[in-house]
N, C-alpha and C positions, 0 to 999 in steps of 0.2 A: 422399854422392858422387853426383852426375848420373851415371847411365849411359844413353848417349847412342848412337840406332842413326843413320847419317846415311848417305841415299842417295847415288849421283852419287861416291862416295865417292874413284872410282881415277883423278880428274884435275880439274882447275878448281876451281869454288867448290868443292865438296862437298869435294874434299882438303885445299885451305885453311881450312874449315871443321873437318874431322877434326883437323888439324894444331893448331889454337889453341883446340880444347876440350880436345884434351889436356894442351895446355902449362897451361891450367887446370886440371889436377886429375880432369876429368871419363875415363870407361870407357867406351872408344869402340869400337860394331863399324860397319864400314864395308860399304858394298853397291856391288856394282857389280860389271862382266862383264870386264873388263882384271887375269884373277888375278896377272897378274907385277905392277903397278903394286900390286895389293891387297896382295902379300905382302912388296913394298919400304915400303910402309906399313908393316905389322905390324914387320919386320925392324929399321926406324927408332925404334919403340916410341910410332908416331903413331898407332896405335891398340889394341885388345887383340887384336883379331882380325876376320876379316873374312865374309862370305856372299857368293857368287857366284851371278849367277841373270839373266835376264832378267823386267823387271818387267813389260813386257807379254805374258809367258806367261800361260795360265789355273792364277790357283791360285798365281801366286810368292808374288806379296806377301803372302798369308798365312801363309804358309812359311817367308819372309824376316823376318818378326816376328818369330814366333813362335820362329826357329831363335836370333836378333838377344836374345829376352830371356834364353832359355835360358842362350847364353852369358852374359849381364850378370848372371844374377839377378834380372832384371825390367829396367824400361823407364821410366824418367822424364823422356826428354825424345827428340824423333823432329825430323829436318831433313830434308825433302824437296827435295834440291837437283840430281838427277838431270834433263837438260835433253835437249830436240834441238829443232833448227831444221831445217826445209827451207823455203825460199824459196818465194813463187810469188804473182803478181798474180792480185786476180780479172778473171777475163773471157781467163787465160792457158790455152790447153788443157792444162796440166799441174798448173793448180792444180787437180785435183778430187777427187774421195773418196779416193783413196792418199793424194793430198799430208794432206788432214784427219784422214784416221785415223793419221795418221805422226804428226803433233806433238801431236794431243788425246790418244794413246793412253799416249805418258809425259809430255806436260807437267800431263794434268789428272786423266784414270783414274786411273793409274799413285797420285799423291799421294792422291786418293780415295780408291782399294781401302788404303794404308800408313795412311791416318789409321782409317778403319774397322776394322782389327783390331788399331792398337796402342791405341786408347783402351781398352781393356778393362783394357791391361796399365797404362794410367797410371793408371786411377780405383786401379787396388789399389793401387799406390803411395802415391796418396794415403791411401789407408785405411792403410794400412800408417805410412805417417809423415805426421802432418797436419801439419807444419811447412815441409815441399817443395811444392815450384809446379809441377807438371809441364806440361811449353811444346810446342808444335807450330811450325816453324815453315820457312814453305814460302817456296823460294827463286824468285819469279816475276822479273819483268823492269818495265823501264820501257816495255816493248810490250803491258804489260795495262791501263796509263794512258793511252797516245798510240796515235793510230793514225801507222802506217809506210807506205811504197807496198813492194810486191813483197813483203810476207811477212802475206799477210791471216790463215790461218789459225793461223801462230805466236801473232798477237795475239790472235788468239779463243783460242786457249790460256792464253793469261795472263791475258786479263781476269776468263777465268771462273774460272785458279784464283782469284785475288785474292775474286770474289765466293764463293765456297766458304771462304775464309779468314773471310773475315767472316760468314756465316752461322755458321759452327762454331763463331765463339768467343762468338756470341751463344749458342747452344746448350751449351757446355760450359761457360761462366761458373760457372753451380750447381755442379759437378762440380770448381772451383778446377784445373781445366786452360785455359790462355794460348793463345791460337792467332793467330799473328801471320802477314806475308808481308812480304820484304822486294826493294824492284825495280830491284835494279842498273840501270846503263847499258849502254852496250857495255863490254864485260870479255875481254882480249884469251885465251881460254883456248881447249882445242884446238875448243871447237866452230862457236869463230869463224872460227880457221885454217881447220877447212873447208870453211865457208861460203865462205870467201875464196876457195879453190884451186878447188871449184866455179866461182865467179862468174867468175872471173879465167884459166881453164884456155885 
């Protein structure tokens, strides 16, 4: 059985993610700061159960694992699909060190610090059963391919996770852990909606 911790988890991809790893079979704890959404999750039986935290705290994400496999029994497979956008052109005096440290801190840390302390729990997995593929796999955007006008810093968030994506899975190859990124479009979920009501107020 996959047991499977998936960020992002109490709305958009990440819940539609939770949602149809379960209907596969797989044991899903979910992460994310929305506990009523988290516990309609659970309630639904779209996941086993869930971790509440913020990932840009010092110290979650290791916590958030670690609590993530306990519940599972361990960890063989992690989706990093927790997301924010905030808008901003360069050359706008609002895009500057907030706006960067706001989308870098969970679109690209945030997956860094979750894959740094779950590969520990995948490799024993694998030791444990050499017949599993234990997967990584981080939900970036088609803004880490294309560059966009007004949201310069979102894209440097996704392009680098994407090159972090690829760095790791050239490094965990040996270790028979996958580490893939996959880069939607625009996806009408709430974090678009606030973009919009921003942009449009």
């Amino acid at each position: 059985m996959l047991k499977c911790l998936v960020t992002g988890a109490s709305s958009g991809i990440g819940k539609a993610t939770c949602q149809v790893l379960t209907r596969h079979g797989a044991a899903v704890v979910g992460v994310g700061r929305n506990v009523e959404a988290l516990e309609e999750l659970k309630s639904s039986s779209d996941i086993v159960d869930y971790v509440s935290g913020d990932l840009t705290e010092p110290g979650m994400c290791e916590s958030l694992v670690n609590r993530s496999s306990s519940i599972l029994g361990g960890l063989t497979s992690v989706v990093n699909a927790a997301g924010v956008l905030k808008g901003g052109a360069i050359g706008d005096p609002n895009t500057n060190l907030d706006n960067y440290q706001f989308n870098m801190s969970v679109n690209l840390q945030a997956p860094f610090e979750v894959m740094v302390h779950a590969i520990p729990h995948l490799r024993k997995a694998k030791e444990i059963n050499t017949q599993i593929s234990p997967s990584i796999v981080n939900v970036s955007s088609v803004n880490g391919k294309q560059s966009f006008a007004a949201c310069a810093t979102y894209c440097m968030s996704k392009a680098a996770l994407d090159q972090l994506t690829r760095c790791a899975s050239i490094d965990l190859a040996g270790d028979g852990i996958r580490v893939n990124s996959v880069n939607p479009g625009v996806i009408l979920t709430n974090l678009q909606k606030v973009r919009l009501l921003i942009m449009y107020a």
